[in-house]
PDB file with one MODEL, atoms N, CA, C and O in Angstrom:
MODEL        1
ATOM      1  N   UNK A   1       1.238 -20.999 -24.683  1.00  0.00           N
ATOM      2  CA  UNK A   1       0.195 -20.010 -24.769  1.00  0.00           C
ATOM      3  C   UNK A   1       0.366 -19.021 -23.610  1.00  0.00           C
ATOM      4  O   UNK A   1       0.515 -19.319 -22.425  1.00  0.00           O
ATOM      5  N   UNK A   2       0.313 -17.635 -24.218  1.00  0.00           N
ATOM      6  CA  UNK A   2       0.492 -16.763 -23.130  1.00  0.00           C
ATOM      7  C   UNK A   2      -0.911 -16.122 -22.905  1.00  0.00           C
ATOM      8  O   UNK A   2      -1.694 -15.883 -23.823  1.00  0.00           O
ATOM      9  N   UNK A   3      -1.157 -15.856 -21.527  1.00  0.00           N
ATOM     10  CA  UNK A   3      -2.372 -14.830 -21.362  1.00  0.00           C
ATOM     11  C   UNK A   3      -2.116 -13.873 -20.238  1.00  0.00           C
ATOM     12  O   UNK A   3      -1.479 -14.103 -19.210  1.00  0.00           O
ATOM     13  N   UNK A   4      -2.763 -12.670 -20.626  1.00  0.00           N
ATOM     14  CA  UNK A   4      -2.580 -11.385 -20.198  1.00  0.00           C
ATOM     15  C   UNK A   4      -3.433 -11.332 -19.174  1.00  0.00           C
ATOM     16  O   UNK A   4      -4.498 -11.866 -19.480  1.00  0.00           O
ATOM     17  N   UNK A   5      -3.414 -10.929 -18.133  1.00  0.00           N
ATOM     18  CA  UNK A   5      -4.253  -9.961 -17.118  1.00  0.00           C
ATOM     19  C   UNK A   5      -4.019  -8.803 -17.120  1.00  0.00           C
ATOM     20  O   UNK A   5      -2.833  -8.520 -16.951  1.00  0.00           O
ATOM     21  N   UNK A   6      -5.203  -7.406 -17.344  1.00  0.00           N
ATOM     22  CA  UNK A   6      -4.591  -5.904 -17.290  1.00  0.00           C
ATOM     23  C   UNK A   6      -5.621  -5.503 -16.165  1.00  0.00           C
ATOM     24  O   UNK A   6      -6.816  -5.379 -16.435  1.00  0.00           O
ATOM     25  N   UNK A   7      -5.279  -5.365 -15.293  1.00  0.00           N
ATOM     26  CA  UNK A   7      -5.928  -5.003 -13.840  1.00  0.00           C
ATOM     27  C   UNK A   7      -6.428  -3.382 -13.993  1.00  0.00           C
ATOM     28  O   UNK A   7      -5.331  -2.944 -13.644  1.00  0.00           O
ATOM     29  N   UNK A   8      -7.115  -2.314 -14.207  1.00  0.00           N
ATOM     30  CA  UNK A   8      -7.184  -0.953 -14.020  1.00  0.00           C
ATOM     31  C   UNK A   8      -8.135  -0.362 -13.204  1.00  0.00           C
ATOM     32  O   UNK A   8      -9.342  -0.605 -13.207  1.00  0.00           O
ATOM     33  N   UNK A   9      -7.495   0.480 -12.455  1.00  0.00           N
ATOM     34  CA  UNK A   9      -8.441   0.880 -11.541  1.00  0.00           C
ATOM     35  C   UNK A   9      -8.422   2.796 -10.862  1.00  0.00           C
ATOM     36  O   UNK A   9      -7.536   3.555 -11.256  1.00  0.00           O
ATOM     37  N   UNK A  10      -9.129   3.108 -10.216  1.00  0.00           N
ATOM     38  CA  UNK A  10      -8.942   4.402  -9.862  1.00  0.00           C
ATOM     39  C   UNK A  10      -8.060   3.928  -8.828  1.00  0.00           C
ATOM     40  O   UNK A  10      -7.753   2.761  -8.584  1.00  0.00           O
ATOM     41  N   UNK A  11      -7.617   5.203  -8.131  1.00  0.00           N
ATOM     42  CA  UNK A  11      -6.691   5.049  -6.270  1.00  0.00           C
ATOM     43  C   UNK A  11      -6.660   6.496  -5.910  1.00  0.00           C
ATOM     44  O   UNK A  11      -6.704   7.548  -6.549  1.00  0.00           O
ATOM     45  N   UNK A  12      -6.557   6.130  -4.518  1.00  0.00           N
ATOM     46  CA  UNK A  12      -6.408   7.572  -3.535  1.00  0.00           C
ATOM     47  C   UNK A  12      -4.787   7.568  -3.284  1.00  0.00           C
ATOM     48  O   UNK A  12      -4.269   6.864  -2.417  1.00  0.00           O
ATOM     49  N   UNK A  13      -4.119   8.359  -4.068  1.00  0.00           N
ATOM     50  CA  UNK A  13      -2.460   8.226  -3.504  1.00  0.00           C
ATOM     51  C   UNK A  13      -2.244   8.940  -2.404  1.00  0.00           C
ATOM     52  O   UNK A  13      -1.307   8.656  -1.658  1.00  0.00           O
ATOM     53  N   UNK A  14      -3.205  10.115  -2.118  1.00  0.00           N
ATOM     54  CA  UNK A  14      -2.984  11.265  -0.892  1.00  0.00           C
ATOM     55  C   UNK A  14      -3.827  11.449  -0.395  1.00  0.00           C
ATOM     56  O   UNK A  14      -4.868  11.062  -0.925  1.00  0.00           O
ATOM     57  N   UNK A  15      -3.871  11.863   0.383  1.00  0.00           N
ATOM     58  CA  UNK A  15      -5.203  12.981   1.330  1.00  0.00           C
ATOM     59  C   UNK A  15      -4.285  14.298   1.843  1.00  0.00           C
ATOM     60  O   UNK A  15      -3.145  14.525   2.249  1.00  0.00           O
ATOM     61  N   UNK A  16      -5.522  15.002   1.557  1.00  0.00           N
ATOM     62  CA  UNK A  16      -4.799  16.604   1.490  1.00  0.00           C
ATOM     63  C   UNK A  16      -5.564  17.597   2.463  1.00  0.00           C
ATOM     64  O   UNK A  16      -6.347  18.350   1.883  1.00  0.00           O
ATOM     65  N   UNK A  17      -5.491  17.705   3.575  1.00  0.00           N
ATOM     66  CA  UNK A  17      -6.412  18.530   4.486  1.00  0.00           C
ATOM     67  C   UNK A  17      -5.572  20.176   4.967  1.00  0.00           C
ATOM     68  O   UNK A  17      -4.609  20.589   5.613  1.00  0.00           O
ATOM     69  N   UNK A  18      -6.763  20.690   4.104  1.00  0.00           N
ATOM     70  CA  UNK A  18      -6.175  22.140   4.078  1.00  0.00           C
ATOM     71  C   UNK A  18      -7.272  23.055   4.983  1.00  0.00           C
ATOM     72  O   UNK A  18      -8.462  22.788   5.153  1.00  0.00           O
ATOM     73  N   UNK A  19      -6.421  24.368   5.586  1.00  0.00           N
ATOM     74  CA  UNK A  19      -7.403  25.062   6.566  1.00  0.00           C
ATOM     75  C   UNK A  19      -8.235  25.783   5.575  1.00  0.00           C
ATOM     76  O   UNK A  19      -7.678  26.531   4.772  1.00  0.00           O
ATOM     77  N   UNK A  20      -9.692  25.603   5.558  1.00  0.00           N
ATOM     78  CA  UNK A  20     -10.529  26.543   4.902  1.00  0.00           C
ATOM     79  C   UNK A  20     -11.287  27.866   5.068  1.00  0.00           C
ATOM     80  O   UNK A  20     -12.295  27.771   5.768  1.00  0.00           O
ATOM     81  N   UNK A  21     -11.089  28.741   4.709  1.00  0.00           N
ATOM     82  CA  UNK A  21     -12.191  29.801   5.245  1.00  0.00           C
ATOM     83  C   UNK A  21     -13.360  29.529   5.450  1.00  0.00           C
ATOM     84  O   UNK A  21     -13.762  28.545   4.830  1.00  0.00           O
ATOM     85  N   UNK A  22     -14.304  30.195   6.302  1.00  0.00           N
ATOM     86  CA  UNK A  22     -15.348  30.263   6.420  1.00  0.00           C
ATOM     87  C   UNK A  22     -16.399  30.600   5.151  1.00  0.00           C
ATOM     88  O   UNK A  22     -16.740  31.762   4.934  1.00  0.00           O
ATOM     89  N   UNK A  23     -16.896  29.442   4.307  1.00  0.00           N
ATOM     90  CA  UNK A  23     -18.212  29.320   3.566  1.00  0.00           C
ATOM     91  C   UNK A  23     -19.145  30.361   3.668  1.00  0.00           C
ATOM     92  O   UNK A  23     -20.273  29.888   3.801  1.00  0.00           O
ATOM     93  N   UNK A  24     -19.135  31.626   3.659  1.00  0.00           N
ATOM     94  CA  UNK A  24     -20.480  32.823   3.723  1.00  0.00           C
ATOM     95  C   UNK A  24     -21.379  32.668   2.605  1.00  0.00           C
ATOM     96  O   UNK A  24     -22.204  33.560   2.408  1.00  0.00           O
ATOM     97  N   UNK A  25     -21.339  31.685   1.862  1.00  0.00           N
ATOM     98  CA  UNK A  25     -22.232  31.786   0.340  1.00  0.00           C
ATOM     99  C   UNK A  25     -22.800  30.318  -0.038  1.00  0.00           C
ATOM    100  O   UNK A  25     -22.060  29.336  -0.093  1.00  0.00           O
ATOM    101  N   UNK A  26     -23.700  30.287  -0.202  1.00  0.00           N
ATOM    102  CA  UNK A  26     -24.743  29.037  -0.806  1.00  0.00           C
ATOM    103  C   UNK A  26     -23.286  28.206  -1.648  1.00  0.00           C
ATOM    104  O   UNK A  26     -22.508  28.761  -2.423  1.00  0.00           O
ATOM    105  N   UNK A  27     -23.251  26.746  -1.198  1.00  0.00           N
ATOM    106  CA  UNK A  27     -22.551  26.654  -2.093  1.00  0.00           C
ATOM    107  C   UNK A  27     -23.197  25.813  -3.424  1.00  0.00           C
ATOM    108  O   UNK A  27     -24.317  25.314  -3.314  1.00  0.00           O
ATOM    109  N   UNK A  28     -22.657  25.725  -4.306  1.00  0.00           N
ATOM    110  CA  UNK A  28     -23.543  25.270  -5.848  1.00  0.00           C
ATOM    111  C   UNK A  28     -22.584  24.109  -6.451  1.00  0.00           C
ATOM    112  O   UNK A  28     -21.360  24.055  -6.572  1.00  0.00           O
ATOM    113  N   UNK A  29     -23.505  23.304  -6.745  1.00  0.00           N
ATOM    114  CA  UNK A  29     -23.135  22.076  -7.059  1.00  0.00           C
ATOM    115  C   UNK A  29     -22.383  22.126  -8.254  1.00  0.00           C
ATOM    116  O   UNK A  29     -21.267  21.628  -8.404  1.00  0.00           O
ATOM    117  N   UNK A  30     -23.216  22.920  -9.330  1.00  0.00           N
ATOM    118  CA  UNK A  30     -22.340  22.661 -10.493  1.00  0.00           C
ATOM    119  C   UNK A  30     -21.149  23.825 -10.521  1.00  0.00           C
ATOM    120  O   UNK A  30     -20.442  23.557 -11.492  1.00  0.00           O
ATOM    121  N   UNK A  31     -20.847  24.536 -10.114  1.00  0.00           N
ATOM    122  CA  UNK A  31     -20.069  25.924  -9.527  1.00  0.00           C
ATOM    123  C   UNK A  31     -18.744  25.231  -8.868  1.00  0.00           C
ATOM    124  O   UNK A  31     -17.613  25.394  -9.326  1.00  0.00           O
ATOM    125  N   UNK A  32     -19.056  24.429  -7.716  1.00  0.00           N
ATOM    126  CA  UNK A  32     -18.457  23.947  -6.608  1.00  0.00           C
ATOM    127  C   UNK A  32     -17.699  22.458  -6.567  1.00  0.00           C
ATOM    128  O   UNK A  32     -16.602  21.903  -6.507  1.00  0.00           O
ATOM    129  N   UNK A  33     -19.119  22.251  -6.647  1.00  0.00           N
ATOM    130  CA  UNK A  33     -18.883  20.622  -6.696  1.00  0.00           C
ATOM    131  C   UNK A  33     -17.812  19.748  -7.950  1.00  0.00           C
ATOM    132  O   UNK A  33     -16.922  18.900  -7.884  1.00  0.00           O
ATOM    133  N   UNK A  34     -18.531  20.553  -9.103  1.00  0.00           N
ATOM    134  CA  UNK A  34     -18.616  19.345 -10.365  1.00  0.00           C
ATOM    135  C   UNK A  34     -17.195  19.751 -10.784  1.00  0.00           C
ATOM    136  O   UNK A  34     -16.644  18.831 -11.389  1.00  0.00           O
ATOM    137  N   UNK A  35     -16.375  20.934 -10.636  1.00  0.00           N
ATOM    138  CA  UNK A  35     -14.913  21.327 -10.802  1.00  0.00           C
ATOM    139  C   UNK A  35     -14.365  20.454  -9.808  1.00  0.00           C
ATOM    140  O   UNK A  35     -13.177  20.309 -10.093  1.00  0.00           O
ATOM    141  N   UNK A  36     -14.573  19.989  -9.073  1.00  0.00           N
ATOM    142  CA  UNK A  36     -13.858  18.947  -8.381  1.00  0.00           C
ATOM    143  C   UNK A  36     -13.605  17.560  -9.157  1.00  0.00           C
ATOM    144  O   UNK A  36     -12.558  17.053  -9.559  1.00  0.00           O
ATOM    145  N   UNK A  37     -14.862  17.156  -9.218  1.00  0.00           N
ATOM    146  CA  UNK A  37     -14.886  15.923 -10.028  1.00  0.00           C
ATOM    147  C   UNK A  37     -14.384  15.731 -11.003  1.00  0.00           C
ATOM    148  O   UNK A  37     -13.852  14.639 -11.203  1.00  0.00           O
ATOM    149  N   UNK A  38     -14.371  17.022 -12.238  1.00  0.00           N
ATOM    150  CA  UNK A  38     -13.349  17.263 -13.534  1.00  0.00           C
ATOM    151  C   UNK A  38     -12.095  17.470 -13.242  1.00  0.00           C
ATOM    152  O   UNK A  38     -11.406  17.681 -14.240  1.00  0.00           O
ATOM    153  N   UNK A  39     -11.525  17.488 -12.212  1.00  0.00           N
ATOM    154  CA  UNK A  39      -9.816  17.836 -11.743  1.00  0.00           C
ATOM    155  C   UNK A  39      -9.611  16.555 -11.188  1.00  0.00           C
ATOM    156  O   UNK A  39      -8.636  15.881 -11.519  1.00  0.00           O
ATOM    157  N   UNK A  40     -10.519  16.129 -10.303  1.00  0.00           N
ATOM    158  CA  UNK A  40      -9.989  14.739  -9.789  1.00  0.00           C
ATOM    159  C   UNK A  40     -10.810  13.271  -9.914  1.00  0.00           C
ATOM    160  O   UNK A  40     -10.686  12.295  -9.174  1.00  0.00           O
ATOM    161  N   UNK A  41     -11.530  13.399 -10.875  1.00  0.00           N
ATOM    162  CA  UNK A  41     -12.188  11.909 -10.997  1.00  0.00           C
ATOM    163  C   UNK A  41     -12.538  11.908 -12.622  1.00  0.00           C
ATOM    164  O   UNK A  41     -12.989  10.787 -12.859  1.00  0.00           O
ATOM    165  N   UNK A  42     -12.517  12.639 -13.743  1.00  0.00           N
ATOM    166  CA  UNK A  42     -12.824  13.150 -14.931  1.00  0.00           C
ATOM    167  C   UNK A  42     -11.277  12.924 -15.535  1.00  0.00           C
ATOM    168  O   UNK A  42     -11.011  12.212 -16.504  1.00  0.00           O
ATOM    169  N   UNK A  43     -10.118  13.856 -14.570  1.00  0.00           N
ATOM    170  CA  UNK A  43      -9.262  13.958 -15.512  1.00  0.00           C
ATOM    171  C   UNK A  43      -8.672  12.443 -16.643  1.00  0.00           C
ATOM    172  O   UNK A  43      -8.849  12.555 -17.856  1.00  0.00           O
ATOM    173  N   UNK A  44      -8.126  11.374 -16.179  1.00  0.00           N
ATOM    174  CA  UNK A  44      -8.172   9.904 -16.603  1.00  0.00           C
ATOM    175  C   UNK A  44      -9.081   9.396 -17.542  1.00  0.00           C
ATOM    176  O   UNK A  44      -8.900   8.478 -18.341  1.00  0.00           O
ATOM    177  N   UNK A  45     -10.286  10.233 -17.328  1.00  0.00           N
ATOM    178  CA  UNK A  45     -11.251   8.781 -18.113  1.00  0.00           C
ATOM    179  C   UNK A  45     -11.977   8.381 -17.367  1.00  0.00           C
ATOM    180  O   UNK A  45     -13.079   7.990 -17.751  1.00  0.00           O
ATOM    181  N   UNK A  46     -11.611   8.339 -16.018  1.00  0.00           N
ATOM    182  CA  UNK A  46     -11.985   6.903 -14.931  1.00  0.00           C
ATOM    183  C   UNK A  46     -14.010   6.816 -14.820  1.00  0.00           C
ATOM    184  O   UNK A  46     -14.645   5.796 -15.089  1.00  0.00           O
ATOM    185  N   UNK A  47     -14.706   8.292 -14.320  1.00  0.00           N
ATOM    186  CA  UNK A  47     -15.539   8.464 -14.341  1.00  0.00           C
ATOM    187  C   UNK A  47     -16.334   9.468 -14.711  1.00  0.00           C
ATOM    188  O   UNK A  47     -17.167  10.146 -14.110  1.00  0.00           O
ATOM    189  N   UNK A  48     -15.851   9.440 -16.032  1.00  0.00           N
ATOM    190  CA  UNK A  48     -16.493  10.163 -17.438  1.00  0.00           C
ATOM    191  C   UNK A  48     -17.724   9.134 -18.000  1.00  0.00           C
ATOM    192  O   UNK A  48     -18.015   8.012 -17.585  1.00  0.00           O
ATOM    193  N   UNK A  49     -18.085   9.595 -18.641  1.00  0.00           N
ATOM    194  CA  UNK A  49     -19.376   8.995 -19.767  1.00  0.00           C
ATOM    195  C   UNK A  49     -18.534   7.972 -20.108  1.00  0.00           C
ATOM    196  O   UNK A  49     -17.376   8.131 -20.493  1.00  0.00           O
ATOM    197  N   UNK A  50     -19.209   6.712 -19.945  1.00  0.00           N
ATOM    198  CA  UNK A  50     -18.826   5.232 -20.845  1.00  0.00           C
ATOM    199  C   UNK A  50     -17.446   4.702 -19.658  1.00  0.00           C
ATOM    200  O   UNK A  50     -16.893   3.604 -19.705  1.00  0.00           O
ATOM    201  N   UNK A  51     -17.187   5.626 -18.829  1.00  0.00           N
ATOM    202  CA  UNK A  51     -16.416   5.144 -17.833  1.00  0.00           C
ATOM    203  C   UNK A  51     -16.834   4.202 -16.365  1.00  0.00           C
ATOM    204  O   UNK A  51     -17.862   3.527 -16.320  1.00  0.00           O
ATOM    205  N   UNK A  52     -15.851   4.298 -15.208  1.00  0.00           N
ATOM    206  CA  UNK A  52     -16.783   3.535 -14.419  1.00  0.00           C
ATOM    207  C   UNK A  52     -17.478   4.122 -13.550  1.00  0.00           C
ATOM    208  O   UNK A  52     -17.449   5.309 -13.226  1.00  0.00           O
ATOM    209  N   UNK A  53     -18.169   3.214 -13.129  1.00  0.00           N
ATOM    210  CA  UNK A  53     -19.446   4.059 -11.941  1.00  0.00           C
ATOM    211  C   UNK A  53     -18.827   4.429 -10.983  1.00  0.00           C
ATOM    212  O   UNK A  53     -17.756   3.916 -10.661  1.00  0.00           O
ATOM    213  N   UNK A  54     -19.552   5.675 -10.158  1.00  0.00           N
ATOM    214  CA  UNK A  54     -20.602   6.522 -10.974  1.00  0.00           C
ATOM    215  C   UNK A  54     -19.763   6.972 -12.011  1.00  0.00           C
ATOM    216  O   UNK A  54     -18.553   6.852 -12.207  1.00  0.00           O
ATOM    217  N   UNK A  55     -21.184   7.818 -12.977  1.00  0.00           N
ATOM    218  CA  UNK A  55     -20.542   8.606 -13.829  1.00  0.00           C
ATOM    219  C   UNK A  55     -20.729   9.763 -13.541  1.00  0.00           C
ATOM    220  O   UNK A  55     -21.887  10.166 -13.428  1.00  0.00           O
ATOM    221  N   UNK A  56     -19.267  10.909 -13.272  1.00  0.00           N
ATOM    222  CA  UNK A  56     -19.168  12.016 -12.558  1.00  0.00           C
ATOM    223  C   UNK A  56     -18.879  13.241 -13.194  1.00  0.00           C
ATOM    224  O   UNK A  56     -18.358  14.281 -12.791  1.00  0.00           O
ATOM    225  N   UNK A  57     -19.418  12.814 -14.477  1.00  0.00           N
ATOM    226  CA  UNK A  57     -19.103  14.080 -15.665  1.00  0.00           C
ATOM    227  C   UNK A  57     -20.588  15.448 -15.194  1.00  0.00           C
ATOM    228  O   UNK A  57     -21.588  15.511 -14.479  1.00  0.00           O
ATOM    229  N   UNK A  58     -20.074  16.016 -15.840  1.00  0.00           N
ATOM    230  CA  UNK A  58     -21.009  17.640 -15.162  1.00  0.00           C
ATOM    231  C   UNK A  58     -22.519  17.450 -15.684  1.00  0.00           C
ATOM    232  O   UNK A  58     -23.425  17.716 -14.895  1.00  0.00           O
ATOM    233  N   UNK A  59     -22.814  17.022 -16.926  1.00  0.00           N
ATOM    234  CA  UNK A  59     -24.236  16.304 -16.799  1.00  0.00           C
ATOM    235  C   UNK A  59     -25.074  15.380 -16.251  1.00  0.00           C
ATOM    236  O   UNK A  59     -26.303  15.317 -16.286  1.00  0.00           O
ATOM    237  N   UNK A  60     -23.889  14.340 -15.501  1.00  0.00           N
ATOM    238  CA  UNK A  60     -24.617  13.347 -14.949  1.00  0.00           C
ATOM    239  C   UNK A  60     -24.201  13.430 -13.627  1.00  0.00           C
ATOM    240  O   UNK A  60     -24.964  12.730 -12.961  1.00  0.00           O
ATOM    241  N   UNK A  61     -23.496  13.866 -13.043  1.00  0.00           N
ATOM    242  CA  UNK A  61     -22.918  13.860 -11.698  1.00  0.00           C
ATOM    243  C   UNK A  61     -24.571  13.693 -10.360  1.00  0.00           C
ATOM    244  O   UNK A  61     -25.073  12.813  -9.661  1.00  0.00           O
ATOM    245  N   UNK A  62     -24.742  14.712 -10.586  1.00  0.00           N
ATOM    246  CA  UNK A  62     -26.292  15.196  -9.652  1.00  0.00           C
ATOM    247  C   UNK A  62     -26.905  13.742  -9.597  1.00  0.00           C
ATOM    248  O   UNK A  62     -26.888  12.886  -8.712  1.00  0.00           O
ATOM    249  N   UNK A  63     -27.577  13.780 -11.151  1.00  0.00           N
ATOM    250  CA  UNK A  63     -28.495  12.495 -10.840  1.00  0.00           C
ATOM    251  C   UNK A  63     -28.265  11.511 -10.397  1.00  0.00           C
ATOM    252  O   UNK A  63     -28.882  10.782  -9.621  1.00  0.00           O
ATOM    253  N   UNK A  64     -26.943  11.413 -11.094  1.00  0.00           N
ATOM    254  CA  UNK A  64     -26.404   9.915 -10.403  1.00  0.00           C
ATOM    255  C   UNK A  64     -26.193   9.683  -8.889  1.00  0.00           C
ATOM    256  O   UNK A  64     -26.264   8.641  -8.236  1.00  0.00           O
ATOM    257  N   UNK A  65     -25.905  10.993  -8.506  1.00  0.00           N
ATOM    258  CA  UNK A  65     -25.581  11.290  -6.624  1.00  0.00           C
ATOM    259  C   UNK A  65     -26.742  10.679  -6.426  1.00  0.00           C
ATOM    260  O   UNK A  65     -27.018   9.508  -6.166  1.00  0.00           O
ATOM    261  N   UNK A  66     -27.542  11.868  -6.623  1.00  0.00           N
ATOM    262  CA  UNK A  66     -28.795  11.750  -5.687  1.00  0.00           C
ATOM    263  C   UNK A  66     -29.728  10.565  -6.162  1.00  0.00           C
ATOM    264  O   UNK A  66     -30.907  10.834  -5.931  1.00  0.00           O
ATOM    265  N   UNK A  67     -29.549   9.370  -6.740  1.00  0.00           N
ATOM    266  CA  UNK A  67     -30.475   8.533  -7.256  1.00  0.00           C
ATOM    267  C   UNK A  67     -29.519   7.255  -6.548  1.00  0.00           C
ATOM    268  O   UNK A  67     -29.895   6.337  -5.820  1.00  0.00           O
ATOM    269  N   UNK A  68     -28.546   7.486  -6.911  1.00  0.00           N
ATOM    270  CA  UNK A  68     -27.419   6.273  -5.886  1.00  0.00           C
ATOM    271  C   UNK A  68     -27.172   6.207  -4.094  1.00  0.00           C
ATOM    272  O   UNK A  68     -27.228   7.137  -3.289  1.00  0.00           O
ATOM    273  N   UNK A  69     -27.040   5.534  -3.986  1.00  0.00           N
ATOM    274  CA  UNK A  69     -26.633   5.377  -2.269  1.00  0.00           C
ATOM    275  C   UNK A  69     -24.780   6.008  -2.429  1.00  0.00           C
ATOM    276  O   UNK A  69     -23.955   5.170  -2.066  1.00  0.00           O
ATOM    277  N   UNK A  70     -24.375   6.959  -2.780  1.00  0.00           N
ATOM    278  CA  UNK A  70     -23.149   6.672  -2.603  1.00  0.00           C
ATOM    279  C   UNK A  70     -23.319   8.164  -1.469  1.00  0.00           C
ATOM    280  O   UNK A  70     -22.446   8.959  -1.816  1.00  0.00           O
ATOM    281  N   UNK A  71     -23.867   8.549  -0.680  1.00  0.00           N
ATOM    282  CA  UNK A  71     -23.958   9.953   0.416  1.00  0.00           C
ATOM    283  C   UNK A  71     -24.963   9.444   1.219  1.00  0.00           C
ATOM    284  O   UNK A  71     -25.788   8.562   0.978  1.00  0.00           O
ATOM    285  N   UNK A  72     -24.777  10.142   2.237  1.00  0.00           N
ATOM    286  CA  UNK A  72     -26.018  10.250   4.094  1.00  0.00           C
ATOM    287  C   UNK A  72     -25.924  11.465   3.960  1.00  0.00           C
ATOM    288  O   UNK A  72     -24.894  12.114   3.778  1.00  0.00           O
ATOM    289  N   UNK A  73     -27.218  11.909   4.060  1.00  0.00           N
ATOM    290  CA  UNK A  73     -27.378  12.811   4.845  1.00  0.00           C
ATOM    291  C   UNK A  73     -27.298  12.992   6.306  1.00  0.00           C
ATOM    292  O   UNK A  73     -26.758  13.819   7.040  1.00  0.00           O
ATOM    293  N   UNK A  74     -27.843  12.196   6.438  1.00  0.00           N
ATOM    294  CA  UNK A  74     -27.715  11.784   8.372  1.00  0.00           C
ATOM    295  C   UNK A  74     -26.314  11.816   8.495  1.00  0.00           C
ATOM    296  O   UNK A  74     -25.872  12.793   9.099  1.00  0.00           O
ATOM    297  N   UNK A  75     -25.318  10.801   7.976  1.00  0.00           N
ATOM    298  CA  UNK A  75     -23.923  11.160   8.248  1.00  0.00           C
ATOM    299  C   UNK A  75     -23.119  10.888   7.247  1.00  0.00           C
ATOM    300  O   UNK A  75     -22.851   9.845   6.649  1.00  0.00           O
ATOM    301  N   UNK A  76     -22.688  12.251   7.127  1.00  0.00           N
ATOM    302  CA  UNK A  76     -22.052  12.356   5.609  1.00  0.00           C
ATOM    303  C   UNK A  76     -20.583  11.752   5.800  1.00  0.00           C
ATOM    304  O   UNK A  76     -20.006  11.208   4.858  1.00  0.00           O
ATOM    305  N   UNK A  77     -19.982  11.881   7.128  1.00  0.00           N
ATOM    306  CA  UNK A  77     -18.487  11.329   7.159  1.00  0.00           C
ATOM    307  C   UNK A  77     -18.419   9.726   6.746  1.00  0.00           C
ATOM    308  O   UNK A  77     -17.364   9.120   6.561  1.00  0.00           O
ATOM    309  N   UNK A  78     -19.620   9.208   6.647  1.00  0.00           N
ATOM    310  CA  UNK A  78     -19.986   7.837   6.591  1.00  0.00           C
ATOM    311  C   UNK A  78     -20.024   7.135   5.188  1.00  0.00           C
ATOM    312  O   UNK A  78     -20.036   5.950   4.857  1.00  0.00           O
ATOM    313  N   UNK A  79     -20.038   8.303   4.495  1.00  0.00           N
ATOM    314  CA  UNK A  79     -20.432   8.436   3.273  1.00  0.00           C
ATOM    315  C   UNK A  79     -19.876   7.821   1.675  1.00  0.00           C
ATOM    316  O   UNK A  79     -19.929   8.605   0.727  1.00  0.00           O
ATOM    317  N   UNK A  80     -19.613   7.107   1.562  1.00  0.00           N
ATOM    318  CA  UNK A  80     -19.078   6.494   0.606  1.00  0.00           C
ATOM    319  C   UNK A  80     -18.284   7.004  -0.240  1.00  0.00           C
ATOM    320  O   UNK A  80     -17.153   6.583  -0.487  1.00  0.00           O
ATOM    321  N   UNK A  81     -18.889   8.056  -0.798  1.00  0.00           N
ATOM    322  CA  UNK A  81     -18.231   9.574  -1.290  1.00  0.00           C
ATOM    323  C   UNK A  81     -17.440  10.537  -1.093  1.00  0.00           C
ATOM    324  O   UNK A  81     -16.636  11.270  -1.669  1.00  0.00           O
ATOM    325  N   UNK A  82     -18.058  10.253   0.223  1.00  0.00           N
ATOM    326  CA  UNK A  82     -17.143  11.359   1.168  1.00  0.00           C
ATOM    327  C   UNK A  82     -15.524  10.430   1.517  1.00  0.00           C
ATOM    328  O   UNK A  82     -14.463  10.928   1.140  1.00  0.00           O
ATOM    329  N   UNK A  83     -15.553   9.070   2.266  1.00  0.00           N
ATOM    330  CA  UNK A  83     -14.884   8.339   2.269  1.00  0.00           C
ATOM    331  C   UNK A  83     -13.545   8.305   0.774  1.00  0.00           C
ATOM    332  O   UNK A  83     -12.330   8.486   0.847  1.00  0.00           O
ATOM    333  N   UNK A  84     -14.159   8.090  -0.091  1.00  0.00           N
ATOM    334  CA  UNK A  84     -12.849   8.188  -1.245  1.00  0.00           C
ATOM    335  C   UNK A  84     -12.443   9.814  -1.924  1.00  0.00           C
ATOM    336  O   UNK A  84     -11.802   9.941  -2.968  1.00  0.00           O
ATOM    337  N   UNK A  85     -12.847  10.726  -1.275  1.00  0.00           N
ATOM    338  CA  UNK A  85     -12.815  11.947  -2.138  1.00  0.00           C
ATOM    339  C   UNK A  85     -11.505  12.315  -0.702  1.00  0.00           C
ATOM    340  O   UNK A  85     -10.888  13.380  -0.687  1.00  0.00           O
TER     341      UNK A  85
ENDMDL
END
């Protein structure tokens, strides 16, 4: 008898720290933010609707932030979110 294990998971292969301009404009979550999440946490599947938590698709992204512990305000480098992004 054979049995399978299929292990799947998200991963951070890089970190990418680029010099940014200076921010002069409100920035907007769904504008800003949620194009992030569709390029790098959406594209796969991984945390889309029916995917795994959170779910970081452009309708649910917000609520789920702000209703979950995954951010500080007090300290955002601390941040769970901030940590894997």
């Amino acid at each position: 008898m054979w049995i399978y294990l299929l292990l799947v998971s998200c991963y951070k292969d890089k970190t990418v720290i680029e010099e940014a301009a200076e921010v002069t404009r409100t920035v907007s979550f769904s504008k800003d933010i949620v194009p992030i999440f569709n390029k790098s946490c959406n594209t796969s599947g991984c945390h889309s609707s029916g995917g795994l938590k959170p779910d970081l698709s452009a309708s649910n992204a917000y609520n789920v932030l702000t209703s979950g512990s995954y951010y500080s305000k007090s300290k955002p480098s601390s941040s769970f979110l901030y940590q894997k992004c």
